[in-house]
C-alpha beads as a LAMMPS data file, in Angstrom:
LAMMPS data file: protein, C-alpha beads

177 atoms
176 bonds

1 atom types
1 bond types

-500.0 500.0 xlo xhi
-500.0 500.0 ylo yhi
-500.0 500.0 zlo zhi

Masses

1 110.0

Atoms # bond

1 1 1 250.663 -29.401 378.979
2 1 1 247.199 -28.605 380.303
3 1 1 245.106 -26.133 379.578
4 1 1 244.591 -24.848 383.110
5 1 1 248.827 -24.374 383.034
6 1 1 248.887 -22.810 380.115
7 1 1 246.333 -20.430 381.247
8 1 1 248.349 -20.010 384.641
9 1 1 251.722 -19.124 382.675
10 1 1 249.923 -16.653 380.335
11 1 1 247.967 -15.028 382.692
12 1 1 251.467 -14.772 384.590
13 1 1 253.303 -13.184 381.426
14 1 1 250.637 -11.035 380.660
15 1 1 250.552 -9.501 384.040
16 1 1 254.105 -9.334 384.268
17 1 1 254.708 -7.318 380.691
18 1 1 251.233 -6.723 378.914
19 1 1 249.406 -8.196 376.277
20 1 1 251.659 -6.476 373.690
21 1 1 254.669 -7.203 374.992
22 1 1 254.114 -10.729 375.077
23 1 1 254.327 -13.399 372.757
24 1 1 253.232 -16.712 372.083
25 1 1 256.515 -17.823 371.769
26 1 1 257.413 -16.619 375.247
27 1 1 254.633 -18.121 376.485
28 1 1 255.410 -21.187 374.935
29 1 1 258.877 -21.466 376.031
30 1 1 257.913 -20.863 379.238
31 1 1 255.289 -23.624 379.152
32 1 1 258.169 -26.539 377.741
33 1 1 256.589 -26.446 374.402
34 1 1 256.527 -25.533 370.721
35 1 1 254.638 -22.386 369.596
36 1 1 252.647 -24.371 367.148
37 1 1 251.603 -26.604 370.190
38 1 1 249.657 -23.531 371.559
39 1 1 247.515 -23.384 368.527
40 1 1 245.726 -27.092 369.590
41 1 1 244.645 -25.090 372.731
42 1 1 244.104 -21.880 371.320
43 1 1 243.316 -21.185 367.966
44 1 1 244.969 -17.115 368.176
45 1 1 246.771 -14.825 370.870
46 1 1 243.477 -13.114 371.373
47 1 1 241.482 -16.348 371.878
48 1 1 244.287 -16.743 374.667
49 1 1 244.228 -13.188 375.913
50 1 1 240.101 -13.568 376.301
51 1 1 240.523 -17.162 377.925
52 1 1 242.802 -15.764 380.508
53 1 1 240.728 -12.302 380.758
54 1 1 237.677 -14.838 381.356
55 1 1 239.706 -16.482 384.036
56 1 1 240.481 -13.336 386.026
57 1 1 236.986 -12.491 385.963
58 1 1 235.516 -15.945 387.081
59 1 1 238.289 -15.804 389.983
60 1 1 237.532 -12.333 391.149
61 1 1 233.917 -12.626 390.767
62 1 1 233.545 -15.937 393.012
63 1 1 235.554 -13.959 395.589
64 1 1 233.886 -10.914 395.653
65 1 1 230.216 -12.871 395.569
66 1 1 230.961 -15.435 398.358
67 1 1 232.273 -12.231 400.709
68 1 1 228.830 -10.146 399.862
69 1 1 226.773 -13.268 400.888
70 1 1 228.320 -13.015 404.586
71 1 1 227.466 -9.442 404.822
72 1 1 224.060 -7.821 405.973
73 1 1 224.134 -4.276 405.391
74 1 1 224.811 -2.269 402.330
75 1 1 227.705 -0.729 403.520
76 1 1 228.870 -3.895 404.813
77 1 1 228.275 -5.722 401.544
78 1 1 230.141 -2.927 399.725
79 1 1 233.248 -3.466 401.972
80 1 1 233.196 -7.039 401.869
81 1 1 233.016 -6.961 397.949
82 1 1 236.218 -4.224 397.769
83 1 1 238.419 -6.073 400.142
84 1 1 237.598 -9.381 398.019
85 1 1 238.777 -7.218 395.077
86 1 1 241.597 -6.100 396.765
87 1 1 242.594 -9.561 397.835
88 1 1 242.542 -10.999 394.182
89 1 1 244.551 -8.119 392.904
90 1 1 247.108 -7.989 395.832
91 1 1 248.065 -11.436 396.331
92 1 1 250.034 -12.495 393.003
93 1 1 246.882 -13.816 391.638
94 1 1 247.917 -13.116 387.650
95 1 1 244.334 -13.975 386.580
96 1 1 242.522 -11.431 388.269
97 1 1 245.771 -8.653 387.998
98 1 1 245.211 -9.224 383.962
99 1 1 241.415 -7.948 384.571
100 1 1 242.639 -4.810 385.614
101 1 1 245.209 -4.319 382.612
102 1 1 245.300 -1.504 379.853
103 1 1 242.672 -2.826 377.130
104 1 1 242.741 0.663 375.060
105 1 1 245.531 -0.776 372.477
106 1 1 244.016 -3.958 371.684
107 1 1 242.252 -5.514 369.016
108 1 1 239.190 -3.410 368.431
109 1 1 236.754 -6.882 368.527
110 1 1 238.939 -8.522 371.693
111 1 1 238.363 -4.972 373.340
112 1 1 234.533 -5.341 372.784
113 1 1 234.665 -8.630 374.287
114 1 1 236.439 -8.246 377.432
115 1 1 234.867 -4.792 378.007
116 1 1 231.820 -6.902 378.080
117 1 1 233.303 -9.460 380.724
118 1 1 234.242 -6.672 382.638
119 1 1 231.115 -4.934 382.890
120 1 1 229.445 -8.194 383.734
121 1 1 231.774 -8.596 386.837
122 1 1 230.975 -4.869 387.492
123 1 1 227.507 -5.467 387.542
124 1 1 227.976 -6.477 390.662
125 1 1 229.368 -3.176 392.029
126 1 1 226.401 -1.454 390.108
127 1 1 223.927 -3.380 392.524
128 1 1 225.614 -2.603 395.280
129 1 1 225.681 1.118 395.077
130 1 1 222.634 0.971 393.925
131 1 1 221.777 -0.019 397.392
132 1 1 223.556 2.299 399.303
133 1 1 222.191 5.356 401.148
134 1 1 224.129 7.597 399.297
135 1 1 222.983 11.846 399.565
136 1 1 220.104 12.827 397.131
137 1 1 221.800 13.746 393.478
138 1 1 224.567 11.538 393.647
139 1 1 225.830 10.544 390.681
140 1 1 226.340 6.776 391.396
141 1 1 227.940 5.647 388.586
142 1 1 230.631 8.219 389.195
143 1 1 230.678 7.374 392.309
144 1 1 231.152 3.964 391.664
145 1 1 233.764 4.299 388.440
146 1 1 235.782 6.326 391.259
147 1 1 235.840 3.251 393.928
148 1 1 236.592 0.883 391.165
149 1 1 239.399 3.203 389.586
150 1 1 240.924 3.490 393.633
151 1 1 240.892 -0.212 393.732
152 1 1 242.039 -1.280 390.317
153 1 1 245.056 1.313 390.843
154 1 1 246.021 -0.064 394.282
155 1 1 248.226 -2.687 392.617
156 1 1 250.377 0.131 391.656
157 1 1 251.364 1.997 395.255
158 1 1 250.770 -0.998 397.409
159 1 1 253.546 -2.762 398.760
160 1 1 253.783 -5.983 400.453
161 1 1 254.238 -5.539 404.342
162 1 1 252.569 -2.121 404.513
163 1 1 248.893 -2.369 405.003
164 1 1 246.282 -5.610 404.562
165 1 1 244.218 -5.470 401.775
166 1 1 241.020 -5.476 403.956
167 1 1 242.799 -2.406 406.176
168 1 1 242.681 -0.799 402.284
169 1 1 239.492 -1.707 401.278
170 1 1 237.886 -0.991 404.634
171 1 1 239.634 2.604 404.708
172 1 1 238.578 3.404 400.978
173 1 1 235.188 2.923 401.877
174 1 1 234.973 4.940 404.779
175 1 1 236.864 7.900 403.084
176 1 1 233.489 7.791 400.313
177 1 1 231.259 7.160 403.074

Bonds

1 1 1 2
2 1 2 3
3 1 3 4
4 1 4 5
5 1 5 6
6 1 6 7
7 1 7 8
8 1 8 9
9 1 9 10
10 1 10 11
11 1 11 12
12 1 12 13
13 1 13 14
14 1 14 15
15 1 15 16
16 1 16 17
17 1 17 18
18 1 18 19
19 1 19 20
20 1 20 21
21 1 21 22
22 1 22 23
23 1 23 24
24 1 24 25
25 1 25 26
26 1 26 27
27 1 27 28
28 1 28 29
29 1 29 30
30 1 30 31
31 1 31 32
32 1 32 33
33 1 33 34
34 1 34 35
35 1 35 36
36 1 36 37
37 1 37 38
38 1 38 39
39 1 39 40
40 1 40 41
41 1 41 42
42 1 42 43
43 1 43 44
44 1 44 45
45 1 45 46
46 1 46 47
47 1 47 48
48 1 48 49
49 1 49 50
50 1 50 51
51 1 51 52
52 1 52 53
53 1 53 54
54 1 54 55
55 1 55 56
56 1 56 57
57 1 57 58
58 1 58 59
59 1 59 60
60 1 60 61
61 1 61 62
62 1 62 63
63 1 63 64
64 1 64 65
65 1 65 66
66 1 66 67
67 1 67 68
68 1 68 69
69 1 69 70
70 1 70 71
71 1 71 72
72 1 72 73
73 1 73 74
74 1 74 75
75 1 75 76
76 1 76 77
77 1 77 78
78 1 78 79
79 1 79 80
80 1 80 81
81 1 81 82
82 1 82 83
83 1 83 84
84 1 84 85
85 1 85 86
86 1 86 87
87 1 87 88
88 1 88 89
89 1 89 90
90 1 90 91
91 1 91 92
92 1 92 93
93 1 93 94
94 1 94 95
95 1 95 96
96 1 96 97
97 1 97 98
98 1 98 99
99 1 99 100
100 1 100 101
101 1 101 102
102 1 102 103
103 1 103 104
104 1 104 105
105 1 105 106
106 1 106 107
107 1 107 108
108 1 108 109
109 1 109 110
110 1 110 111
111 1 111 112
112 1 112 113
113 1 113 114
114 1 114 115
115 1 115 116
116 1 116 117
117 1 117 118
118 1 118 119
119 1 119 120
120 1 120 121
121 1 121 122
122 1 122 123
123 1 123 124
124 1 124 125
125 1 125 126
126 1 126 127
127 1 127 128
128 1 128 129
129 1 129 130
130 1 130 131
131 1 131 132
132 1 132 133
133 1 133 134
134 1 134 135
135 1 135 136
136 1 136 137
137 1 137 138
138 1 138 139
139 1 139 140
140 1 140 141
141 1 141 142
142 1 142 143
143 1 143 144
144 1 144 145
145 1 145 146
146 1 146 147
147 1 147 148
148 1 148 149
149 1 149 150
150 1 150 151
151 1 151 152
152 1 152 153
153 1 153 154
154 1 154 155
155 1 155 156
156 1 156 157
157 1 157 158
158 1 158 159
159 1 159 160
160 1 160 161
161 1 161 162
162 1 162 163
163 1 163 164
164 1 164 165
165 1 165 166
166 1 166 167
167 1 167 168
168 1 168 169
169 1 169 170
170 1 170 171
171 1 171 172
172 1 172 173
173 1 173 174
174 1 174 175
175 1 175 176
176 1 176 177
């Protein structure tokens, strides 16, 4: 079993029922293979949780930075990067749903390290308010903690057939514009 599957199923399991809820067992059944088979690929569940966290974040992030570089305007740019969010977290793409997950009842030191990942792939939404012509005394990081809390919870209304993800993104964007 590869790496890149195992990653695929956990990040799939995880998604599906939480970090908690899953174990390396069901994992491992999943994945054709014995539980202390896992352990050659990663040494601990939270090695695996932060591989698969790191995943989500490398997938999102690539999508969100090659939209931005087709945009010109700030506005623009900030559209472009929330319907590449959207689009991660939307279409069945476990990786990038897992960034989004719960992290408050895990390991305190896992917790530390995937809060870090996150605000790395964040920075990238602190840059791009940071651009914006937002009114005088707005708080920006409220501002943007509010878009990213919209689009992080959009997974749990949306519904496959209603509207696109870019219809979404576009419309949450000009509701805080």
């Amino acid at each position: 079993m590869s790496r890149k599957k195992l990653l695929a199923i956990s990040a799939h399991r995880f998604a599906k029922g939480g970090f908690e809820a899953t174990s390396m067992r069901d994992i491992a059944g999943e994945a054709g293979m014995l539980v202390g088979s896992m352990y050659y690929h990663f040494p601990s569940k939270n090695e695996l949780i932060a591989a698969v966290y790191e995943a989500g974040v490398v997938e999102i992030g690539a999508a969100v930075d090659a939209a931005v570089t087709r945009a010109r305007t700030p506005w623009a740019r900030l559209e472009a990067a929330c319907v590449a969010h959207l689009d991660a977290l939307l279409s069945d793409k476990a990786h990038a749903a897992v960034m989004t997950a719960d992290l408050s009842r895990l390991d305190p030191h896992l917790r530390r390290r995937l809060v870090v990942m996150r605000d790395g792939y964040e920075k990238r939404f602190v840059e791009l308010v940071t651009a914006l012509p937002l009114p005088a005394g707005t708080d920006r990081t409220l501002w943007r903690l509010q878009l990213l809390g919209a689009l992080n919870w959009t997974p749990t209304w949306y519904r496959p057939g209603g509207k696109s993800p870019a219809a979404i993104g576009k419309a949450l964007v000009a509701a805080l514009r």
